[in-house]
C-alpha positions as CSV (number, residue, x, y, z in Angstrom):
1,X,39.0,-0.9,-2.8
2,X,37.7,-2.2,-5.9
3,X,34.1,-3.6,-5.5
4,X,31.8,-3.5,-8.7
5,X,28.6,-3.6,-7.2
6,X,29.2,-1.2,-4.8
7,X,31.0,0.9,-6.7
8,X,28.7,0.9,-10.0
9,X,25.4,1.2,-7.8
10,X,26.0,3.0,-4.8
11,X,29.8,4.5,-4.4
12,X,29.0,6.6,-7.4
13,X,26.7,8.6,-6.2
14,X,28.9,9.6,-3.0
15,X,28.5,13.5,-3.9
16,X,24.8,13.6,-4.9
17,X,22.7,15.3,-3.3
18,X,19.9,14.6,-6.1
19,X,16.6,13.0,-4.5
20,X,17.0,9.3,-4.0
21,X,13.3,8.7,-2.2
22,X,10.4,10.2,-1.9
23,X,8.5,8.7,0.9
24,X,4.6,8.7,1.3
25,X,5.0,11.3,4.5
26,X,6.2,13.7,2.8
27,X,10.4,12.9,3.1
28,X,13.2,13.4,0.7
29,X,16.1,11.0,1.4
30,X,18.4,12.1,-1.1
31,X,21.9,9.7,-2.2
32,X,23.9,11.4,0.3
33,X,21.8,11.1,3.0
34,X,21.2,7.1,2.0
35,X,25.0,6.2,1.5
36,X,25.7,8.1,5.0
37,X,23.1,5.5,6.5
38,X,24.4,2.8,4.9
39,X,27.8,3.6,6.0
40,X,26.8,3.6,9.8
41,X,25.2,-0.1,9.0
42,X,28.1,-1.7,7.4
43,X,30.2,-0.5,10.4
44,X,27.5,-2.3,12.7
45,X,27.5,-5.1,10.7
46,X,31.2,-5.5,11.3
47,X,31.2,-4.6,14.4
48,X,28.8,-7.6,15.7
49,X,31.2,-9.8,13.9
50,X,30.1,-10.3,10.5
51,X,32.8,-11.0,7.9
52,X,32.8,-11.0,3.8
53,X,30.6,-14.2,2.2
54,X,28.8,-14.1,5.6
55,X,24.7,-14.3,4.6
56,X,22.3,-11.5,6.2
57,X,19.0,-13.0,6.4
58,X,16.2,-10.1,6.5
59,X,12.6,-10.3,7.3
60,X,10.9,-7.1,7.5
61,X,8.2,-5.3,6.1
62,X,8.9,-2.9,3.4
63,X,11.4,0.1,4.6
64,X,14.2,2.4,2.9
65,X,16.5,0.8,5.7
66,X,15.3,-2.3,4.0
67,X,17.9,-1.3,1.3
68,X,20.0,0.4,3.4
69,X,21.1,-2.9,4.4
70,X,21.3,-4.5,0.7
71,X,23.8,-1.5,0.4
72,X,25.4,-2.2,3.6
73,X,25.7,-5.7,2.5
74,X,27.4,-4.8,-1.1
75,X,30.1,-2.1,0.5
76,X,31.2,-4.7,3.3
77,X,31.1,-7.5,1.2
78,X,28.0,-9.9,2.9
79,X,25.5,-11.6,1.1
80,X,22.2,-10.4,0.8
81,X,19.0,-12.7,1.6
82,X,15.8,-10.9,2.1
83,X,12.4,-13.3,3.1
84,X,9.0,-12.5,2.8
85,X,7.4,-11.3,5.8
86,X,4.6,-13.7,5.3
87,X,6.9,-16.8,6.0
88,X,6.0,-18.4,9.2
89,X,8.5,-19.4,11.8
90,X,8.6,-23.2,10.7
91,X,9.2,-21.8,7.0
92,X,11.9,-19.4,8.4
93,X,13.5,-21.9,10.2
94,X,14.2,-24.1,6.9
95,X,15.6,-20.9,4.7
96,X,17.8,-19.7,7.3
97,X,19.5,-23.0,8.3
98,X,20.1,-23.9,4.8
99,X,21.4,-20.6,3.8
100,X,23.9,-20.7,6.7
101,X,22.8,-16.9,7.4
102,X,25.4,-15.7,10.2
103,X,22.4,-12.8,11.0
104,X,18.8,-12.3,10.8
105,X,17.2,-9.2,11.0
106,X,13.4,-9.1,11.8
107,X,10.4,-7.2,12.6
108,X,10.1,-6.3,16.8
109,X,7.0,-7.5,16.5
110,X,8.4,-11.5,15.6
111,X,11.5,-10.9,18.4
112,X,10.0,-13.5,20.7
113,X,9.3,-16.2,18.1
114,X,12.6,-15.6,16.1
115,X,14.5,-16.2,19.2
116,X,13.7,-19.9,19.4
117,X,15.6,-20.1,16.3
118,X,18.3,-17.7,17.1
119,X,19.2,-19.9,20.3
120,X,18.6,-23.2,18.2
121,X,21.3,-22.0,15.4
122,X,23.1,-19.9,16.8
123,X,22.5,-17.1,14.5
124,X,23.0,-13.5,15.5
125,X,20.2,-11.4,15.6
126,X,18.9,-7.9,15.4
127,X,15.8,-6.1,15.0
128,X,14.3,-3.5,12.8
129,X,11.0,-2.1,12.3
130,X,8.6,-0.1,9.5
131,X,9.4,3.3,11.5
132,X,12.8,3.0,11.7
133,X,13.4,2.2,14.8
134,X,15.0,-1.4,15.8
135,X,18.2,-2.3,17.4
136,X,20.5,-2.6,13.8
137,X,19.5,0.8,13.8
138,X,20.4,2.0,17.7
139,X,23.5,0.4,17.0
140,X,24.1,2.2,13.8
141,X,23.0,5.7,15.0
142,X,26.4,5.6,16.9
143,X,28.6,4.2,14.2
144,X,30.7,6.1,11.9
145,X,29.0,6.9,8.2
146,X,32.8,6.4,6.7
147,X,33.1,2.7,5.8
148,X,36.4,1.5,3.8
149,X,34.4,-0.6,1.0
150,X,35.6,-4.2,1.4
151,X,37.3,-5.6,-2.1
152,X,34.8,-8.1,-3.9
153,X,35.0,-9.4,-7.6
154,X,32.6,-9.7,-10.4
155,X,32.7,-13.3,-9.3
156,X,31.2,-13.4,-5.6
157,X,28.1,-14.1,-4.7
158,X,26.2,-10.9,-3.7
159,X,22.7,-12.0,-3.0
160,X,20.7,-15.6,-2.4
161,X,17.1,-16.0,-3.5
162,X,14.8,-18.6,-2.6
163,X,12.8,-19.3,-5.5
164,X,8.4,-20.1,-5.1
165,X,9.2,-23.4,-4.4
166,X,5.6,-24.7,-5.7
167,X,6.8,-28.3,-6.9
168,X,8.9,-29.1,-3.3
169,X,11.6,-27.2,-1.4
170,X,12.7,-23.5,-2.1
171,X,15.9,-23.7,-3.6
172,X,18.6,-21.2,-2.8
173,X,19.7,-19.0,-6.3
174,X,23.4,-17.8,-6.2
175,X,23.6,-14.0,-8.1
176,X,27.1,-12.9,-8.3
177,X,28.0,-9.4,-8.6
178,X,28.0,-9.3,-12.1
179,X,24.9,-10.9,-12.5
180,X,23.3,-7.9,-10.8
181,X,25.0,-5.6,-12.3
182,X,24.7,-6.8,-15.8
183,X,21.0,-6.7,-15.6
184,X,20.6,-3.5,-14.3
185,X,22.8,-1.2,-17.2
186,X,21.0,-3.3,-19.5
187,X,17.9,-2.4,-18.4
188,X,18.5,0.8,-17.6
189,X,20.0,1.2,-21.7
190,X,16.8,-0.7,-23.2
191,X,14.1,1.0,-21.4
192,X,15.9,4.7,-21.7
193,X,16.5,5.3,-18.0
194,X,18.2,8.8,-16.9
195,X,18.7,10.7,-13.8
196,X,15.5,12.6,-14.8
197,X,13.4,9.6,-14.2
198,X,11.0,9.1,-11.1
199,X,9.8,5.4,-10.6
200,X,6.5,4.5,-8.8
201,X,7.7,1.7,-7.0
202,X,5.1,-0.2,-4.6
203,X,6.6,-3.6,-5.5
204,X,7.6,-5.8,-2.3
205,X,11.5,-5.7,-1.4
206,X,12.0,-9.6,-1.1
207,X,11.6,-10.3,-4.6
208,X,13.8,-10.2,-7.5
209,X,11.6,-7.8,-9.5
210,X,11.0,-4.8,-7.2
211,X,14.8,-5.2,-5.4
212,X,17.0,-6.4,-8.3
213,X,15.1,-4.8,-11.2
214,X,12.8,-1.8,-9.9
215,X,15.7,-0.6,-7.6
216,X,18.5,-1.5,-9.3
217,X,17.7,0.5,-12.3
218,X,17.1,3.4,-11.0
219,X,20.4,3.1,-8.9
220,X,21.9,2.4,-12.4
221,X,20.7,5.8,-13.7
222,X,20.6,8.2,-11.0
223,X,16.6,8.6,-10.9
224,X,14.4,8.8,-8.0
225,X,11.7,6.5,-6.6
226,X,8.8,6.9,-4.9
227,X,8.9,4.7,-2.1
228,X,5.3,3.6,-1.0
229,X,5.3,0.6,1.8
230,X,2.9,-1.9,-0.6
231,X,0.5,-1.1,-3.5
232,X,-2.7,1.3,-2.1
233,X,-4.9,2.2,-4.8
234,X,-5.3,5.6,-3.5
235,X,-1.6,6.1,-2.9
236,X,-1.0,5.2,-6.4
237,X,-3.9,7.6,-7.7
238,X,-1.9,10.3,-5.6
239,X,1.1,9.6,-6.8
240,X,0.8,8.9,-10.4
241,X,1.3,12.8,-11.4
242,X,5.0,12.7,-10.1
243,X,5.9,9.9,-11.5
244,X,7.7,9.5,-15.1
245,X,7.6,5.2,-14.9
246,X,5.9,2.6,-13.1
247,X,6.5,-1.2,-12.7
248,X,4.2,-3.9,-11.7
249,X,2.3,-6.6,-11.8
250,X,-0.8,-7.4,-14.0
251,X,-2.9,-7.1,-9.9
252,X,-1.7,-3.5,-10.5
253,X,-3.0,-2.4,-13.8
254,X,-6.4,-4.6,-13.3
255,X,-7.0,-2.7,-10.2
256,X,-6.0,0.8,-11.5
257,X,-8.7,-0.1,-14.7
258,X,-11.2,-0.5,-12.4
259,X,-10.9,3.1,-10.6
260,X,-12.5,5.8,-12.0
261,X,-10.1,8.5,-11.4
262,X,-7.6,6.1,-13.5
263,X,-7.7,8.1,-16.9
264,X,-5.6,9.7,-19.8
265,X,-5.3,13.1,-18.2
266,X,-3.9,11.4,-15.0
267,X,-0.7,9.7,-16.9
268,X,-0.4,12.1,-20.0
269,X,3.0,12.8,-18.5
270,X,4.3,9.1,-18.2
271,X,6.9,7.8,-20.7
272,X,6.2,3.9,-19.3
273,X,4.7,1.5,-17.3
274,X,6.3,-2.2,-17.2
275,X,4.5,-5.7,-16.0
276,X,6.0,-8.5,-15.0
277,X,6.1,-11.3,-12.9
278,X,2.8,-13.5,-14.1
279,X,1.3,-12.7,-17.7
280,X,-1.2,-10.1,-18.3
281,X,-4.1,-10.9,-20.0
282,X,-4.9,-9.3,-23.7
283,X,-8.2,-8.1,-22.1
284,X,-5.8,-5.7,-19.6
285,X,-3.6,-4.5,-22.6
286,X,-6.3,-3.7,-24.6
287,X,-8.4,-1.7,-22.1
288,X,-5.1,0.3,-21.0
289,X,-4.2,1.5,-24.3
290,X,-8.0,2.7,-25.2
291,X,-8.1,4.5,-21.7
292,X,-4.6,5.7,-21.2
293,X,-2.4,5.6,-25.0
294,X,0.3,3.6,-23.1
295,X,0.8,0.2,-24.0
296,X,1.8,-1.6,-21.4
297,X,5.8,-3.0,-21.7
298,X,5.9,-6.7,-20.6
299,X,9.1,-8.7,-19.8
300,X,10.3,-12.1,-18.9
301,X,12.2,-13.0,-16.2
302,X,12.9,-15.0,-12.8
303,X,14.7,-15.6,-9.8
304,X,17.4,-17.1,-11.7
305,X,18.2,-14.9,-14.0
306,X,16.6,-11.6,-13.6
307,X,15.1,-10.3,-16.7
308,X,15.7,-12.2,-20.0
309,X,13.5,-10.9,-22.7
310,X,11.4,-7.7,-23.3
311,X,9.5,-6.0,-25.9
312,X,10.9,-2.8,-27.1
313,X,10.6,0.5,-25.6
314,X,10.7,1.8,-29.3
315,X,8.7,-0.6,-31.5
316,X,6.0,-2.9,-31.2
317,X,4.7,-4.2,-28.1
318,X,3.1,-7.5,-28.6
319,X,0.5,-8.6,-26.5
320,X,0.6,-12.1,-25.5
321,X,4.7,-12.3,-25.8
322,X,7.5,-11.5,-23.9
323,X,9.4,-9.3,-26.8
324,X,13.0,-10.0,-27.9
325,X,16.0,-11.3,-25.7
326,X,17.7,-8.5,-24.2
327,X,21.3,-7.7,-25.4
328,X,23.7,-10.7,-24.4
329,X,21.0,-12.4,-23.9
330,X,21.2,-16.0,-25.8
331,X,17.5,-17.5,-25.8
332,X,16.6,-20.7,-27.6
333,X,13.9,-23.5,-27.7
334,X,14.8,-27.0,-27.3
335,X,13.3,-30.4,-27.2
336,X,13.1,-31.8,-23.5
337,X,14.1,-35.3,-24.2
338,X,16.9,-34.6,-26.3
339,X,18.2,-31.1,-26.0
340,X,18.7,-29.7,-30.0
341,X,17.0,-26.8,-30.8
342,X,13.3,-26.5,-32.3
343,X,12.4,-24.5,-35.2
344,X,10.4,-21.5,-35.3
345,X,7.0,-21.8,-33.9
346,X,7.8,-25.0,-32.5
347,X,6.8,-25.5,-28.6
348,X,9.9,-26.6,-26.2
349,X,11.9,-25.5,-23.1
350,X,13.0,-22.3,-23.1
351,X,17.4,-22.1,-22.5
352,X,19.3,-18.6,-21.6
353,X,22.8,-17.9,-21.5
354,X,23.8,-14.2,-20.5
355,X,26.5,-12.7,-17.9
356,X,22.6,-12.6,-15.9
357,X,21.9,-16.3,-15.1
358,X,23.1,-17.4,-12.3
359,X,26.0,-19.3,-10.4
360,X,23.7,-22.3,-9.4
361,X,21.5,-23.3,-6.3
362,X,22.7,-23.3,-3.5
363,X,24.2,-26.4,-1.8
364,X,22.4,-28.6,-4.6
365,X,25.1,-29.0,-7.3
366,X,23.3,-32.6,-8.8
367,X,20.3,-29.7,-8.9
368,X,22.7,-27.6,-10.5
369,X,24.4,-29.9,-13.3
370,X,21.0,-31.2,-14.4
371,X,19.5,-27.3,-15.2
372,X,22.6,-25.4,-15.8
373,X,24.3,-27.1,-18.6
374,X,28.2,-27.2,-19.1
375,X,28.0,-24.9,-22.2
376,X,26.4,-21.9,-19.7
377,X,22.7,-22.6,-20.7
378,X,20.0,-22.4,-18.0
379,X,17.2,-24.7,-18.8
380,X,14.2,-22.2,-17.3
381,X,11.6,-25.1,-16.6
382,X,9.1,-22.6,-19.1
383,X,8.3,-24.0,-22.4
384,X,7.5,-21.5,-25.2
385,X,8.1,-20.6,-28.6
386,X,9.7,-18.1,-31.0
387,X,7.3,-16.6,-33.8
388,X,8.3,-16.1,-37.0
389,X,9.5,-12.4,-35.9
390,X,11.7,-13.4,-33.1
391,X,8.9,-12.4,-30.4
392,X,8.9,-15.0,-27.9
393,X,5.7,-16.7,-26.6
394,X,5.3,-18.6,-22.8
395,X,2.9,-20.8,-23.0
396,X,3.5,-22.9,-19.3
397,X,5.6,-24.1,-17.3
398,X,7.0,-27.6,-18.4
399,X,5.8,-29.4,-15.2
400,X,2.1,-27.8,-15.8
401,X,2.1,-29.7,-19.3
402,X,-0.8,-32.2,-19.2
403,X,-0.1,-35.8,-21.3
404,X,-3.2,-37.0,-22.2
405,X,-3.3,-40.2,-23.8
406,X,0.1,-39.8,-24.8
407,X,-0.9,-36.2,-26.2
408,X,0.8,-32.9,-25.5
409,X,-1.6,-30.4,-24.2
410,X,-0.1,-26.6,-23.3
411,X,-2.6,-25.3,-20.6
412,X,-1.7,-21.8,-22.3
413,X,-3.4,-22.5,-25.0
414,X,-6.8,-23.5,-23.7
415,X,-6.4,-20.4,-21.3
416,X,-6.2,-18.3,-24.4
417,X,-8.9,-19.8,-25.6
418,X,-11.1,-19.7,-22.8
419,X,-10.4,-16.3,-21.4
420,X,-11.7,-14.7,-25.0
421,X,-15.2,-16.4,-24.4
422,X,-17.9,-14.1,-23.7
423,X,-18.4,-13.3,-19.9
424,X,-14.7,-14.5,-19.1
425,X,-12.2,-12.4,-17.0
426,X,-9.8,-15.4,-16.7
427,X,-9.0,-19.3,-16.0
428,X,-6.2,-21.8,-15.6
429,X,-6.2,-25.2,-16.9
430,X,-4.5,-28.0,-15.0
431,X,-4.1,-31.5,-15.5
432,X,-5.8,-34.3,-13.0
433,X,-5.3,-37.7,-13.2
434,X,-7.5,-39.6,-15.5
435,X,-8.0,-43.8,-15.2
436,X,-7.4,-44.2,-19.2
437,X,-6.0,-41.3,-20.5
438,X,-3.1,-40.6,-17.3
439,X,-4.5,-37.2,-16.9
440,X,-7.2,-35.4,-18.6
441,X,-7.0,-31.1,-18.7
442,X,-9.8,-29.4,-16.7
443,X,-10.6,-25.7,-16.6
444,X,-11.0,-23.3,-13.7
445,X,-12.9,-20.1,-14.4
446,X,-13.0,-16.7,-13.3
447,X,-16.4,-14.6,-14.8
448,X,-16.7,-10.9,-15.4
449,X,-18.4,-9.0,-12.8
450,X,-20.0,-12.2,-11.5
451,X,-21.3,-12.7,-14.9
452,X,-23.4,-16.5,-15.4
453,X,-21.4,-18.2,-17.7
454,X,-23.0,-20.0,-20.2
455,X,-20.6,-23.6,-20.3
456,X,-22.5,-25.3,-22.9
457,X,-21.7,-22.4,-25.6
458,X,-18.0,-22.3,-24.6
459,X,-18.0,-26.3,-24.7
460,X,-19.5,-25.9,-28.3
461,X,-16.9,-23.3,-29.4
462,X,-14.4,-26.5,-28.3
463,X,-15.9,-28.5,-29.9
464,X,-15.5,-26.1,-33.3
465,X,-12.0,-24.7,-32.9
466,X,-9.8,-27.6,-30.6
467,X,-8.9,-30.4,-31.6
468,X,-11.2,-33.4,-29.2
469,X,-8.2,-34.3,-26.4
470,X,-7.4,-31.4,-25.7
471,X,-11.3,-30.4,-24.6
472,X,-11.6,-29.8,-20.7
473,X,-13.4,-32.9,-19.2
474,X,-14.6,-30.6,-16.5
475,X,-15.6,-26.5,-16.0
476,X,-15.4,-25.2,-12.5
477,X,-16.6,-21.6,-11.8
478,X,-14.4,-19.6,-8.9
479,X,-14.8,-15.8,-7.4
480,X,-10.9,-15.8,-8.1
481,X,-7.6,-17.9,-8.7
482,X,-5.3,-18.7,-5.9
483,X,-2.2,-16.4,-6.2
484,X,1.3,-15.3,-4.7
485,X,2.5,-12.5,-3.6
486,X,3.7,-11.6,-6.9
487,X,0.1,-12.2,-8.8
488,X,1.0,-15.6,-10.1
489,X,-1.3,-18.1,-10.4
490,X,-0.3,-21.1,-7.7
491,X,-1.5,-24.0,-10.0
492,X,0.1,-26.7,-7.3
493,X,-2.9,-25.4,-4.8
494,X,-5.4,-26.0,-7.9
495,X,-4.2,-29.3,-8.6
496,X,-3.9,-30.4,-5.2
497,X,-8.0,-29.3,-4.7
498,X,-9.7,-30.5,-7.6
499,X,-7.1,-34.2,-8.1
């Protein structure tokens, strides 16, 4: 039967025996071994009564059955929803009503309070734990590995993603087949991925950019990962020598700086290490290159749309951008009130079109119409810019823009600014309201080594270099910046404390 996914990601590799994972205990799970346990699961999937376009809701802690199931998912034709484990019942209760999931699969340890909403919905429900034990997988250890691959096209959904949801409800992203599969070739082709590559992969499995980007890459090429359960500092130290690739998240690479055993010698053998996910400060890509030679390859991307830009494996790696749009990737900057498109180094929303944006949200289709245009452009909610060498810049998000006395101010910019004063590892900006002005911009700050910040010198240097309205009205000194899971900054928690 003819299923894309499927067939392009896992079906291929039904003879190899090539290393798939290499776990931290030791443990080589090579492709044959993996499809032969995803086999057994899409049998048991069927066999409790799921059928294709039914959603299987997952909330586990990292595992390889973890994407056993995605593959179980793709070869019998189910969609794909994993959660993070950190979600409370009450926020589990929302994602898997709306979603419609026909299954969830959870943790042993969350049976008892999962059950309330099992009985409530009417969900099916199953079990599976870190050490591989669970009832999806006593079910499974009697099922047949052979499973006849159910048809799909290009055109059905294969996966639904909750998105942050940091300005209201988590809104449910539709990714079709070809959306994942477009992204991963590409990637794969852009960043010179082969079958000889082994990718340190300690990314969570419930986000877009260790599942559909990490994972799917490396499924594209035929590499190898190495599969540790969350990022551990000694873990990575250990594992570094066997590794060809790494992706992560700027919490990665500032933590790795910090280690002494982190040096040239221990990566001399890498080819690349990727960030994503929340910027990375020019501070981290300086101090990376002078230790290690590598400059470090950032990307843009979201839920959405998977990846949308990068800089070039071959040629220059700007810090402080994004890099190019990826091939078939349409990117352009437009004004926000009216829609044309802005000239070069002009600030607007950023639009994508590409065979990797997305069918819409889910069950929302007003939400839909008003950010997916008829013409196939996704209107991101970033604003940014396009240099005068194509390199694309991020400078916010648009609902982080603060209007101050009818004034445009780009919190980006002030961050820039700020974070290259002396004794500054990093700060956000954010906009409070203001009785005159609407809102006036004030500045949260994060010192180096607990280094005392002298505020009068930086508000000097303001009062040199930016223009008057666009001066913080007040300077708040933190030990650190609220984040997610994935390292980015949660302004909404900022705003919410210092309004």
């Amino acid at each position: 039967m003819n299923n894309p996914l499927y067939d392009n990601l896992f079906g291929v590799h039904s003879d190899n025996d090539n290393p798939f994972l290499y776990l931290l205990d030791g443990k080589t799970i090579t492709y044959r071994q993996f499809l032969a346990t995803s086999g057994r699961i899409a049998n048991t999937l069927v066999e409790i009564g799921l059928e294709p376009g039914d959603c299987v809701a997952i909330q586990i802690e990292k595992s390889p059955e973890m994407l056993n199931i995605y593959a179980a998912c793709a070869q019998a034709g189910l969609v794909f929803l994993p959660l993070n484990p950190s979600y409370t019942v009450d926020e589990l209760k929302y994602f898997i009503e709306n979603s419609e999931a026909r299954l969830i699969i959870c943790d042993e340890k969350n049976k008892e309070d999962l059950k309330i909403i099992n009985q409530k919905l009417g969900v099916l429900f199953e079990t599976l734990n870190g050490n591989s034990t669970g009832s999806i997988i006593d079910k499974a250890n009697s099922a047949p590995e052979n499973f006849e691959t159910v048809a799909r096209s290009e055109k059905d959904l294969a996966a639904l993603l909750y998105t942050s949801g940091t300005t209201g409800k988590s809104k449910g992203a539709m990714l079709t087949q070809a959306n994942l599969l477009s992204n991963g070739s590409t990637l794969m082709s852009e960043w010179q991925f082969s079958q000889k590559d082994v990718l340190l992969h300690a990314l969570p499995l419930f986000h877009t950019h260790g599942l559909f980007v990490a994972t799917n890459v490396i499924l594209s090429a035929g590499g190898s990962l190495i599969f540790l359960p969350k990022f551990d500092l000694d873990d990575i130290i250990k594992k570094l020598p066997k590794s060809s690739t790494m992706m992560g998240v700027p919490t990665f690479y500032t933590r790795l700086l910090r280690d002494k055993r982190f040096n040239k010698e221990l990566v001399k053998h890498m080819r690349l290490f990727v960030s994503g996910s929340a910027p990375l400060l020019s501070e981290t890509h300086i101090q990376f290159e002078k230790i290690t030679g590598h400059r470090i390859l950032e990307r843009y991307g979201m839920t959405e749309t998977n990846m949308n830009t990068s800089n070039p494996y071959k040629g220059e790696r700007r810090a402080g951008t994004v890099g190019l749009p990826l091939p078939g990737v349409e990117l352009k900057i437009t004004d926000p009130k009216t829609g044309n498109a802005l000239s070069r180094n002009e600030i607007g929303q950023i639009e994508v079109r590409g065979p990797n944006v997305f069918a819409g949200y889910w069950k929302l289709p007003e939400k839909t119409k008003a950010e997916l245009r008829e013409n196939g452009f996704f209107i991101t909610g970033d604003l940014g810019k396009i240099d005068e060498d194509g390199y694309i810049h991020i400078v916010g998000r648009e609902k982080d823009l603060i209007i101050s006395g009818g004034y445009n101010i780009y919190p980006k910019e002030l961050e820039i600014f700020i974070d290259d004063q002396d004794g500054v590892l990093e700060s956000a900006v954010i906009g409070i309201p203001h009785p005159d002005f609407g809102e006036t911009p004030i500045a949260v700050i994060v010192s180096e080594n607990d280094t005392a910040l002298d505020i009068d010198k930086i508000k000097e240097n303001f009062t040199i270099h930016v223009a008057r309205y666009k001066h913080p009205s007040q300077y708040t000194i933190v030990k650190e910046l609220p984040r997610n899971s994935m390292g980015k900054v949660q302004k909404n928690l900022l705003r919410s404390r210092y309004s």
